[in-house]
N, C-alpha and C positions, 0 to 999 in steps of 0.2 A: 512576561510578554515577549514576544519573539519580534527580533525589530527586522533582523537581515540577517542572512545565509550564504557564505563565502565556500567554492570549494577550492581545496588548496593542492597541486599534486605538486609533488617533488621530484624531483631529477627523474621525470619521465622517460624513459630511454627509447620508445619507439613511439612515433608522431602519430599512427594509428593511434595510440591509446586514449591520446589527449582528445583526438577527431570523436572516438567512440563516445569517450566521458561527455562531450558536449553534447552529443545525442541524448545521452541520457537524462543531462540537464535538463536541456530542452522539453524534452517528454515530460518532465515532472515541472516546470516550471517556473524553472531555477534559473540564474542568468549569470552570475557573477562568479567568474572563474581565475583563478592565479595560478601563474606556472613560475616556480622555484627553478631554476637554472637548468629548463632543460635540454635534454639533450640535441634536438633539433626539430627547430620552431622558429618562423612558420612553414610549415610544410604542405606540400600536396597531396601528401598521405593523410594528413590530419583533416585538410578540404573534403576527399574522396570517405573516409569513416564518417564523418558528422552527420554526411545523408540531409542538408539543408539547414545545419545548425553551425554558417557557415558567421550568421550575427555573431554569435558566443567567440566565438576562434579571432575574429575582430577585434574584441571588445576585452580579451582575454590578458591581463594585466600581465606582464613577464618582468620578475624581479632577480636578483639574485640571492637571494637569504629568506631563510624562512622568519627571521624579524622586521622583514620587511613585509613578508603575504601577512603576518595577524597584526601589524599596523593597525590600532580599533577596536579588534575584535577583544569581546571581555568574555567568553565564554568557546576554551577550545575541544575537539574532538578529535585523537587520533585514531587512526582505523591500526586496528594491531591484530596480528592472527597470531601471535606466537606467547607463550605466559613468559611473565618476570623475573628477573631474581625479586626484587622489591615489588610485593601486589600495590598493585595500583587499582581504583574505580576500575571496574570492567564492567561495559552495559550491552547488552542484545539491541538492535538498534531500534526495536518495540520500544522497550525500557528508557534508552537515552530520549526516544520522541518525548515519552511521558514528560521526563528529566526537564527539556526545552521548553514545552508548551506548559508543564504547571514545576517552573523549577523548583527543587529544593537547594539550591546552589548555596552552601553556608558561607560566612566570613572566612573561616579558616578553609574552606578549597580553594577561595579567590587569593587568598593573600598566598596559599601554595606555591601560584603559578606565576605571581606579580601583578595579579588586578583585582585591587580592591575595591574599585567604583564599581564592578560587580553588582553587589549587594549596597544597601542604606544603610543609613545608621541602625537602622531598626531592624537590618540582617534579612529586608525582603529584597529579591531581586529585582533590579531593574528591567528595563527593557533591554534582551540580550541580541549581541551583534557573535554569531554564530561563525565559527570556523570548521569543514570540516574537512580535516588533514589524511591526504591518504601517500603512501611514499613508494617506496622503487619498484618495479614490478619481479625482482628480482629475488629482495633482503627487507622491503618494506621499509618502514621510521626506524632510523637507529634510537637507541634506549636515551640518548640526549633530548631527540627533538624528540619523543614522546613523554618526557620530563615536562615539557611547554604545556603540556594537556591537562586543563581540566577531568576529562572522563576519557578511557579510553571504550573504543566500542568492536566488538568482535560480532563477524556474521556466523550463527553456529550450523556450519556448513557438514558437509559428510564426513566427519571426522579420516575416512578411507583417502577421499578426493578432496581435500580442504581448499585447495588453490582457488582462488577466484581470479577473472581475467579484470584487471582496475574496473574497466568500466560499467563490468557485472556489478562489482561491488558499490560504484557510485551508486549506480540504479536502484540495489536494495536500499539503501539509506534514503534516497533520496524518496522513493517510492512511500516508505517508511513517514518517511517528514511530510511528505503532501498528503498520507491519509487522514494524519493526525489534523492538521491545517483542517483540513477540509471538516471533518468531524466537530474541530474547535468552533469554525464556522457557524455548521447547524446548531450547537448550543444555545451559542449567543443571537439565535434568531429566536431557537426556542425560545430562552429567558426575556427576551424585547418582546414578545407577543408574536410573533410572525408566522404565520403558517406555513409548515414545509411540505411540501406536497411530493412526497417522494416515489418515484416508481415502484409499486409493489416488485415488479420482476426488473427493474435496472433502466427499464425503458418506457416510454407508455405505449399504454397498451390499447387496442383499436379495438374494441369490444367491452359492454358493461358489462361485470359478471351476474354469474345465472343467481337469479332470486330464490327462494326458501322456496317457494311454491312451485317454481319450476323443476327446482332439485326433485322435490319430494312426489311431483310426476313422475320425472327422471326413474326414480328408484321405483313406485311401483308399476311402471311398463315393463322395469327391468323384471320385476320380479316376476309380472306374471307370465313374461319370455321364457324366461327361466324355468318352472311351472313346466311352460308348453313343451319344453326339448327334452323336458326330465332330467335336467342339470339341477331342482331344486325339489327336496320333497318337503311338498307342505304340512304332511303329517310327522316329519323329525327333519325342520329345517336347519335345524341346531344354532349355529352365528354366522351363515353367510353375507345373510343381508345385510346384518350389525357391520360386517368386515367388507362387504363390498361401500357400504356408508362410508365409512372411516376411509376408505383406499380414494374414492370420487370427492367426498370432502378436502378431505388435506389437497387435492392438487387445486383447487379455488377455479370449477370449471367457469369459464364466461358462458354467453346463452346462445351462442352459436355452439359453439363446442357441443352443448345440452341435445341442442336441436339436433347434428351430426350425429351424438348416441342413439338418439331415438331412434332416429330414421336408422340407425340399423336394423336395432329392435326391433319396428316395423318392418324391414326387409325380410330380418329371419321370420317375423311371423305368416308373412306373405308366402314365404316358400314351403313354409309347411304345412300350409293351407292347400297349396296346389299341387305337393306328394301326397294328402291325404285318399 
């Protein structure tokens, strides 16, 4: 179970970055930010990038050691784009969500890193206090402090243009962790009994959709439109209609939409009534 989410940047060298990273935070609804010895902070570069995410840059813990930013944290993440002499866990940041939200975190990963309260006796994890470490915009975590990492996690970006600007890469991860969150959510509504009433199209939507009886008008005004212009021959109609079904089905028309088609249909038959 996921108890808290820490992001950690390290020797940030330009104030912008840290400003952007907090936007990002923000966005995704993240709060708790540490800055490892950076370069310079607090700035009015960092104020001007946040874009009103000026709480976070506040609130924003400034340490000098990265033993002091995972203070707590029993479960770390380093962001690495470059591969190892020694492999180490590498996750896609899909994968790590998984990783967090149903961990497999064993005894021996925690004892790895020096946190064995990790995991119970029983080798299930606890409730985890998440860290997730991202370093220089330059050279990234040196191979020490990605030593400190539980998992490491890589964005699999354009192998061409692989660079990501920090705060890009907060956002994936971060984006990443709140869809999982969110998801995790609906579950456990499902499984309590609760009814999720979810936007078929993202939104709701201001209209019922059109009923089996009103489709199946729909379709034969279509048809006999169709018929009238000599776009359908009834004597070898072959699959038109079957394929105009399936095209007006799948989009899930509402009954204003329905009415709209007709009243074409109606139109065009109106006008070829009065070329006759």
């Amino acid at each position: 179970m996921l108890k808290s989410v820490r992001v950690v940047l390290v020797n940030t060298s330009h104030p912008g970055n840290i400003g952007g990273v907090a936007r990002a935070m923000k966005n995704m609804d993240f709060s708790t930010l540490y800055l490892v010895d950076p370069k310079e902070f607090p700035s009015e570069k960092a104020v001007a990038r946040s874009s009103g995410a000026v709480d976070l840059l506040d609130q924003a813990k400034v340490v000098g050691t990265l033993d002091e930013a995972l203070a707590g944290c029993n479960y770390v993440v380093g962001a690495s784009a470059r591969g190892r002499h020694i492999p180490w866990p590498v996750l896609d940041p899909r994968e790590l969500v998984e990783q967090i939200l149903q961990p497999s975190v064993t005894q021996e990963s925690a004892q790895s890193a020096g946190n064995e309260s990790v995991c119970s006796s029983m080798g299930l994890p606890q409730a985890l206090d998440v860290a997730l470490v991202f370093g220089r915009e330059d050279r990234g975590l040196t191979n020490e402090e990605l030593h400190r990492c539980h998992r490491h996690v890589h964005i699999p970006s354009n192998p061409d243009f692989s660079s990501l600007n920090l705060a890009a890469a907060v956002q994936v991860i971060c984006y990443e962790l709140r869809m999982g969150l969110l998801a995790q959510s609906d579950k456990q509504q499902s499984e309590a009994g609760e009814v999720l009433e979810k936007p078929r199209w993202g939104t709701e939507w201001d209209i019922d959709l059109a009923s089996a009886d009103e489709l199946q008008r729909l379709f034969e005004h279509m048809e006999k439109t169709l018929i009238d212009i000599d776009f359908l021959d009834p004597g070898n109609p072959r699959q038109l209609m079957t394929r105009l079904r399936r095209l007006y089905l799948r989009s899930l028309p509402d009954k204003v939409e329905v009415n709209v088609l007709r009243g074409i249909l109606t139109a065009t038959q109106k006008l070829l009534k009065s070329t006759d």
